[in-house]
C-alpha positions in Angstrom: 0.0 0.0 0.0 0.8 3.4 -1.2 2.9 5.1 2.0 0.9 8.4 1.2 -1.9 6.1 2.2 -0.8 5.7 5.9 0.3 9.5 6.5 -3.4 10.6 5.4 -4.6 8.4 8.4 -1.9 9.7 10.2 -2.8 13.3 9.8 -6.3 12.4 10.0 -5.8 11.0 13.6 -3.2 14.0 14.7 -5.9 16.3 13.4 -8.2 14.6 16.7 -5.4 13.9 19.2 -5.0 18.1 18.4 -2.1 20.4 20.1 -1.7 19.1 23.6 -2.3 15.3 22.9 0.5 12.7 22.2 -0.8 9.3 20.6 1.4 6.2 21.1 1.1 2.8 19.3 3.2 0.2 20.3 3.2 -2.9 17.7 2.8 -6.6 19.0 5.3 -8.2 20.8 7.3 -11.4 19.2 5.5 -14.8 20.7 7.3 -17.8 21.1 5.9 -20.7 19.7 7.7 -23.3 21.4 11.1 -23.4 23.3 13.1 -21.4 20.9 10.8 -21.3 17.9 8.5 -18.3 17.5 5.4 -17.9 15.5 5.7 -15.7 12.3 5.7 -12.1 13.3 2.8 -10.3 12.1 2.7 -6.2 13.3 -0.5 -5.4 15.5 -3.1 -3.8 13.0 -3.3 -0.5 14.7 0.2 -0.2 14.0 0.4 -1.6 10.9 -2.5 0.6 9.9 -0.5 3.7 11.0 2.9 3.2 9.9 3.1 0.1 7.6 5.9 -0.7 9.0 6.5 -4.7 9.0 9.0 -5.3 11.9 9.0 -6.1 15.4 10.3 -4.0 18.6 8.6 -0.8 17.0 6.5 1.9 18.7 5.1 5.2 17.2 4.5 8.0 19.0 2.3 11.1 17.1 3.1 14.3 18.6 0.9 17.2 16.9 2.6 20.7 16.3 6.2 19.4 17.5 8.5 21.3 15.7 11.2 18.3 14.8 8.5 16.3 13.5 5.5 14.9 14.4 5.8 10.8 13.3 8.2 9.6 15.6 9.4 6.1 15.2 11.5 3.8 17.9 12.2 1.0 16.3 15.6 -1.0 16.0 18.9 -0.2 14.6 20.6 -1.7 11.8 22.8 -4.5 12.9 24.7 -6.5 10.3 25.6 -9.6 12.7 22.0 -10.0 13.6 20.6 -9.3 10.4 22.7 -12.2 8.7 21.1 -14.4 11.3 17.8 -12.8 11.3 17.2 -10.6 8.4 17.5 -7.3 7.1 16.5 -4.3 9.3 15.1 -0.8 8.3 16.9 0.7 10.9 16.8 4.6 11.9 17.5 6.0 8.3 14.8 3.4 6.2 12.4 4.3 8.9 12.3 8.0 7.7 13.1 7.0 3.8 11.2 4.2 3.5 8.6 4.9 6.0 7.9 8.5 6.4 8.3 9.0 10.1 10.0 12.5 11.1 12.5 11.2 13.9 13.6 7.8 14.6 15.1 6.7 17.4 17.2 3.2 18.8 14.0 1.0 20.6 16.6 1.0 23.4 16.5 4.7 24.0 12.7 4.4 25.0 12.8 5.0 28.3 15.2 7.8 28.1 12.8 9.4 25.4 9.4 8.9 25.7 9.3 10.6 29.3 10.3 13.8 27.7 7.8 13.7 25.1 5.2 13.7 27.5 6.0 16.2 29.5 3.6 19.3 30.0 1.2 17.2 27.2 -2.7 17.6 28.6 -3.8 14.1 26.8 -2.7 10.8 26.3 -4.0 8.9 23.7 -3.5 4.8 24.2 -5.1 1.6 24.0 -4.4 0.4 27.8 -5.2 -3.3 28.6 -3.9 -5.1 25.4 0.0 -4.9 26.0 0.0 -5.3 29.7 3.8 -5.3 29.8 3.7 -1.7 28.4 0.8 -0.5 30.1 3.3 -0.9 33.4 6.3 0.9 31.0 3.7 3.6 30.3 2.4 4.5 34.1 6.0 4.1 35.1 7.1 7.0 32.4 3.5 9.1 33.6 5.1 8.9 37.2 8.8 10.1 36.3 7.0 13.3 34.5 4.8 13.8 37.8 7.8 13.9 40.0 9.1 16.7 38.3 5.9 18.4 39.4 7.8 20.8 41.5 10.1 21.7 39.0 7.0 23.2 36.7 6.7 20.4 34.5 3.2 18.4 34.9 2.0 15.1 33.4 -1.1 14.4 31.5 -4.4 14.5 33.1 -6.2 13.3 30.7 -6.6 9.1 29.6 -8.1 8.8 26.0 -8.4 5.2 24.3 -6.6 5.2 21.2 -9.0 2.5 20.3 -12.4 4.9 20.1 -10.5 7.0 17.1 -8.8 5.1 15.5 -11.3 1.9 15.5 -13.7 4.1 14.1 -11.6 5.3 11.2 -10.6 1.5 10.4 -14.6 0.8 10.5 -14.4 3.1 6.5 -12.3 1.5 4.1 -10.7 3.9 1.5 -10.3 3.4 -1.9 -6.5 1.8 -1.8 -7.9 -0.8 0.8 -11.2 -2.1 -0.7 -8.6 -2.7 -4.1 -7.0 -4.6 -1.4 -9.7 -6.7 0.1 -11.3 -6.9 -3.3 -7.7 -8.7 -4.2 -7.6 -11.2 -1.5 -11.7 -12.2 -1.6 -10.7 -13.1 -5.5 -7.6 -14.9 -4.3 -9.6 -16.5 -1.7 -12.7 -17.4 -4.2 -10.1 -18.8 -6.5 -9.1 -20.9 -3.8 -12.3 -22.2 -3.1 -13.0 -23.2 -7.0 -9.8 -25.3 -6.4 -11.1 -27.2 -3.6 -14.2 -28.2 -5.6 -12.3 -29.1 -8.6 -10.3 -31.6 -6.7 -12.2 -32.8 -3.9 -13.1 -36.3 -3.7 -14.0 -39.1 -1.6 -10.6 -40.3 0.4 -8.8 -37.6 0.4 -7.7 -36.0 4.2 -9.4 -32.7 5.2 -5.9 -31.6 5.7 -5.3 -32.4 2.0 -7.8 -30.0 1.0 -6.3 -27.5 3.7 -2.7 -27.6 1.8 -4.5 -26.9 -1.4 -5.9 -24.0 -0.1 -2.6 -22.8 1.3 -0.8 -23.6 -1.8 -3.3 -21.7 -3.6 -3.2 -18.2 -1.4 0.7 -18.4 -1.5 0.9 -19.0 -4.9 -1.5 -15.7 -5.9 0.5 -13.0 -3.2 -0.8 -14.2 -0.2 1.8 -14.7 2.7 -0.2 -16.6 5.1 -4.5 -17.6 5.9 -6.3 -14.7 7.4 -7.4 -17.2 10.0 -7.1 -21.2 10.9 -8.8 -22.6 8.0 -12.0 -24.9 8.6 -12.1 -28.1 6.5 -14.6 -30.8 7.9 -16.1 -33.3 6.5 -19.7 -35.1 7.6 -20.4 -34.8 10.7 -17.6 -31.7 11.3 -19.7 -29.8 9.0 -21.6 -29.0 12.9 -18.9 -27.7 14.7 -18.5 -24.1 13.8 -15.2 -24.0 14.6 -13.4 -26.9 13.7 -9.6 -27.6 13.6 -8.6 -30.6 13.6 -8.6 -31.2 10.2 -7.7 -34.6 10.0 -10.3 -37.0 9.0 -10.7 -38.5 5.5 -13.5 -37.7 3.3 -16.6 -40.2 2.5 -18.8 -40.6 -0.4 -22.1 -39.2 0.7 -20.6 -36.3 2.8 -20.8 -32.5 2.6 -17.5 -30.7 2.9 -17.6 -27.6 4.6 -14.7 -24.9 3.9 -14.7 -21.8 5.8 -10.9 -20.1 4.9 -9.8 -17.0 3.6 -6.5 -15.7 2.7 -5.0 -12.9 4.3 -3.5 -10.2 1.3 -1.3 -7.1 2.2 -2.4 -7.5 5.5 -6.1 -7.6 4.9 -8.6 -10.2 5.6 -10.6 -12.2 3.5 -13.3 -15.0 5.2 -15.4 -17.1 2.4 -17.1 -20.5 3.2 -18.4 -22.9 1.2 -20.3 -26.0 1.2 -20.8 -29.0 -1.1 -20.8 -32.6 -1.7 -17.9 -34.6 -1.8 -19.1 -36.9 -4.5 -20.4 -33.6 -6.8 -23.8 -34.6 -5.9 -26.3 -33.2 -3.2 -28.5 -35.4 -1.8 -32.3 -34.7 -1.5 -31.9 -33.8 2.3 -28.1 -32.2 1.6 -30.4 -30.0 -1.2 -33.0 -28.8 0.9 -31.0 -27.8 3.6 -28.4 -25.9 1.2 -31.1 -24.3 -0.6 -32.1 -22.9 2.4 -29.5 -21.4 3.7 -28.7 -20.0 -0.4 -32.3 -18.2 0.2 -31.1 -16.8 3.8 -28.1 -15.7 2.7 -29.4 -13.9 -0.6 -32.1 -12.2 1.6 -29.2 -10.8 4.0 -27.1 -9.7 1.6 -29.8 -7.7 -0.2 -30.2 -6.1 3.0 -26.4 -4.4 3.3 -27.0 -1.1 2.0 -27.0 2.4 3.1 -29.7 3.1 5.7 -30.2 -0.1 6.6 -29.0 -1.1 10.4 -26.7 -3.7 11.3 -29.0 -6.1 12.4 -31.3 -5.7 9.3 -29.3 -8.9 7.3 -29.1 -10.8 10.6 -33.2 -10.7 10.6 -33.9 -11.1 7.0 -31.7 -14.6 7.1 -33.4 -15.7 10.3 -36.8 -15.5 8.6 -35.8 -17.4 5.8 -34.0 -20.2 7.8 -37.1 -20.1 10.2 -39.4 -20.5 7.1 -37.6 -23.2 5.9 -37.1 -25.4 8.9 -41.2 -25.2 8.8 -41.2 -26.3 5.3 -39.1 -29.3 5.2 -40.8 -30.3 8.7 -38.2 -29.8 11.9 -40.3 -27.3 13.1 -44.3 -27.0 13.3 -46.0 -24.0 14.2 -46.3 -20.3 13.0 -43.1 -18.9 11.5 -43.2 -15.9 13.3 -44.2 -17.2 16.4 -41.1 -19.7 16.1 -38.9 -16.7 15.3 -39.8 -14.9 18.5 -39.0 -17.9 19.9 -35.8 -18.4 18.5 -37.6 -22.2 17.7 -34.5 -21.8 15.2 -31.3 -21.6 18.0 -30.6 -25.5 18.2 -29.9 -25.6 14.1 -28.6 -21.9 13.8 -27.1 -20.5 17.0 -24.9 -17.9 15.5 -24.9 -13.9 14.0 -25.0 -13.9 10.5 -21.6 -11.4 10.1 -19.3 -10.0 11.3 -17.1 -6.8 10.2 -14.1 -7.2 8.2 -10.5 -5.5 7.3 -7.3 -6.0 8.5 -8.6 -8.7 11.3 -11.0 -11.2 10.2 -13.3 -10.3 13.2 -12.6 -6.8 12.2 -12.9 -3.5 14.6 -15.8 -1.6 15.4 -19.1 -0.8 17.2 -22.3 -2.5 16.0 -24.3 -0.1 17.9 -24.2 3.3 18.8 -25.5 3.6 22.0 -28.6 1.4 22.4 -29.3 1.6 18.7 -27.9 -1.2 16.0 -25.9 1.5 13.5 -26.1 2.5 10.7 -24.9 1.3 7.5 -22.5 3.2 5.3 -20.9 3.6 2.4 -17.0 1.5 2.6 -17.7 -0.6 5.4 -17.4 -4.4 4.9 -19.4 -7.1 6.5 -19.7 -10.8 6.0 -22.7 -12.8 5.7 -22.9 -16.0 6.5 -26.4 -17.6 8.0 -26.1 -21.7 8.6 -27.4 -24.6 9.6 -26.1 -27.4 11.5 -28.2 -30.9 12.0 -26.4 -32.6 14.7 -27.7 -35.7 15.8 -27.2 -34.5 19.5 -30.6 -32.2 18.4 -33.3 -34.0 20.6 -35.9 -35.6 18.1 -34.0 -35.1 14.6 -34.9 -37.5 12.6 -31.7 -40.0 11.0 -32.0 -38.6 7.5 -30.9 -35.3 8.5 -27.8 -36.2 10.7 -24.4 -34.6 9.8 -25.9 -32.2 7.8 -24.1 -29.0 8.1 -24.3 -25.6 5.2 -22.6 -22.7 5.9 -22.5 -19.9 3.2 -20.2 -16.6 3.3 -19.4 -14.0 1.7 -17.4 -10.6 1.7 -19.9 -7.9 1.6 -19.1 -4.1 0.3 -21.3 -1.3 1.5 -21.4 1.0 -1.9 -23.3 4.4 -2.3 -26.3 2.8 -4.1 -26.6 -0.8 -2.1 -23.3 -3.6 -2.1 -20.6 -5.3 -3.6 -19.9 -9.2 -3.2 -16.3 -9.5 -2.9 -15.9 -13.0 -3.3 -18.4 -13.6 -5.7 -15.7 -15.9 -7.6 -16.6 -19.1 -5.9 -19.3 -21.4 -7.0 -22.7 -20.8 -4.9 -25.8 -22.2 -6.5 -26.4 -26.1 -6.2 -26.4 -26.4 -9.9 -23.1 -24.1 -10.1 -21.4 -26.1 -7.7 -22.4 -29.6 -9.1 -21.7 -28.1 -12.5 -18.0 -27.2 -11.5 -17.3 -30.5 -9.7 -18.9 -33.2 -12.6 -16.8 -31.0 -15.0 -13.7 -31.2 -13.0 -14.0 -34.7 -12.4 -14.6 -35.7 -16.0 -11.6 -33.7 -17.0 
């Protein structure tokens, strides 16, 4: 992403934390992932989202009106020993060049630094709780400044969450990041089409996981936005399965819910569909279902319309349907208020989505469900999931488990479907597979 794109939201933030303020962003810490081995590093999104910049041991620091410069960066030095082991480093000069900050300075020198920098500031502007190792750095620095108290200098008096601005700016995607997520749905989508073409009875869910993999990396992707879900049967009913590790039968659906993560954007797509290329009557009904739900939420993401509007309009088709193919009698919308529907669909139908897959920002304002506007990006993905632990279900419709998702757009005149790429209807997705099979 263009760096002109990060100092706009820069200067849009600075223009809120105002003379007075000092906003500081600290990006995540390394993890270990066992013994000496540590999980690939991936910046914290607020960072990221600030500063672009990819490495660890980093903090920014904004500092409106300060005469040297108002993007400060601490980050670490260049180091030819340790980048031979470990990789290059920007260092102090490719943190300005590359990076745009004003001043950079050695991560070592924080302590000696950062106290300065807030001394006689009003307002603070930090995320406390989700770093708790510099939450304690951060009061410690605060009570250096107040000692000074008789010398004329004071401390800031004021606490602002970092979070409340900048979560709110994240919630509106610009231009240069819906090309972005529009880049890794497609990926994603393609992904999915791949899955389908190869799928068949025997194979490993894991299988179908390295495909998917292969498939991201291969198209610019570094890595999944998330754990990817591949089960099989009856793992088509747990929402949130892992393991990954059971082979594929004749007779099955396979549900895939994965989604590649692209310039450090999310994408989230899942799809559902036999592994033999062929729905069964129950598998149909159940699909087509959830295909209706789905295409009634989705025509409900536009402007004016509140969050919960798509949530609503796929629980009235799901609740519907359950009448019609008999698993639940009764009035549809006494069964919806209810919720007659929980023990087959006991989840939202979306979530908001950017640079985390469970993306930032309020779904209500106040007491009142928001809005929805132009450049926000939801996903919508209504389900349901026939487990035979559901008291009373009858045999034929064990195991049975549809999930459908897509990456939604908000647009000026109603929505965009990201990931439109990836086979949805029944006949599309039988279609694809009897045609990639035959080949």
């Amino acid at each position: 992403m263009d760096k002109r794109e990060f100092a706009r939201r820069r200067k849009r933030l600075m223009d809120m934390v105002d003379h007075g303020g000092i906003a500081i962003q600290p990006t995540a810490p390394e993890r270990v992932r066992n013994r000496d081995v540590y999980y690939p590093f991936r910046a914290d999104s607020d960072f990221h989202y600030l500063t672009g910049f990819p490495e660890p041991e980093a903090v920014m620091v904004l500092v409106p009106d300060r005469p040297q410069g108002e993007f400060l960066l601490f980050c670490r030095e260049k180091d030819p020993e340790a980048e031979t082991w470990h990789g290059r480093r920007a260092g102090l000069e490719g943190a300005c060049e590359l990076y745009g900050a004003d001043d950079a300075f050695p991560i070592s020198d924080l302590d000696d630094i950062l106290p300065g920098l807030l001394e006689n500031k009003t307002r603070i502007y930090y995320t406390m709780g989700r770093y708790q190792d510099f939450d304690q750095r951060l009061v410690g620095w605060l009570n250096r400044v107040t000692s000074k108290g008789r010398a004329g200098v004071h401390a800031p008096d004021q606490f602002h969450s970092l979070a409340h601005h900048l979560h709110e700016m994240r919630l509106y995607k610009s231009k240069e990041e819906i090309k972005t997520m529009r880049r890794a749905a497609q990926i994603s989508a393609a992904a999915h089409q791949h899955a389908m073409e190869i799928c068949k009875p025997g194979l490993y869910e894991y299988q179908i996981e390295a495909e998917l993999v292969h498939q991201f990396m291969r198209k610019g992707s570094r890595a999944p936005a998330y754990p990817s879900i591949v089960g099989g049967g009856a793992n088509t009913c747990i929402l949130h399965y892992h393991e990954n590790n059971e082979a594929l039968r004749d007779g099955d659906l396979l549900l895939i819910d994965a989604g590649c993560e692209y310039d450090h954007y999310a994408s989230d797509i899942t799809r559902t569909f036999p592994v033999n290329g062929r729905f069964t009557p129950e598998q149909k009904a159940v699909y087509e279902i959830v295909l209706q739900a789905q295409l009634a939420a989705i025509d409900k993401v536009r402007p004016g319309n509140h969050w919960n509007d798509p949530h609503m309009a796929a629980l009235e088709v799901i609740t519907r349907g359950l009448v019609d193919i008999g698993l639940l009698k009764g009035r549809w919308k006494t069964l919806m208020k209810d919720e007659a529907f929980r023990p087959y669909y006991m989840h939202r139908t979306g979530h908001w989505l950017g640079m985390d897959v469970h993306d930032v920002g309020d779904y209500k304002i106040g007491d009142e469900w928001r809005l929805l506007e132009p450049g926000m990006v939801t996903t919508v993905e209504p389900g349901l999931y026939l487990s035979p632990s559901i008291k009373g279900l009858p045999k034929r419709w064990w195991n049975i488990g549809v999930r459908i998702e897509d990456d939604v757009l908000v647009t000026a005149n109603g929505n965009e479907v990201l990931s439109h790429g990836a086979p949805k209807t029944v006949a599309e997705i039988e279609s694809h597979m009897q045609l990639a099979s035959a080949a």
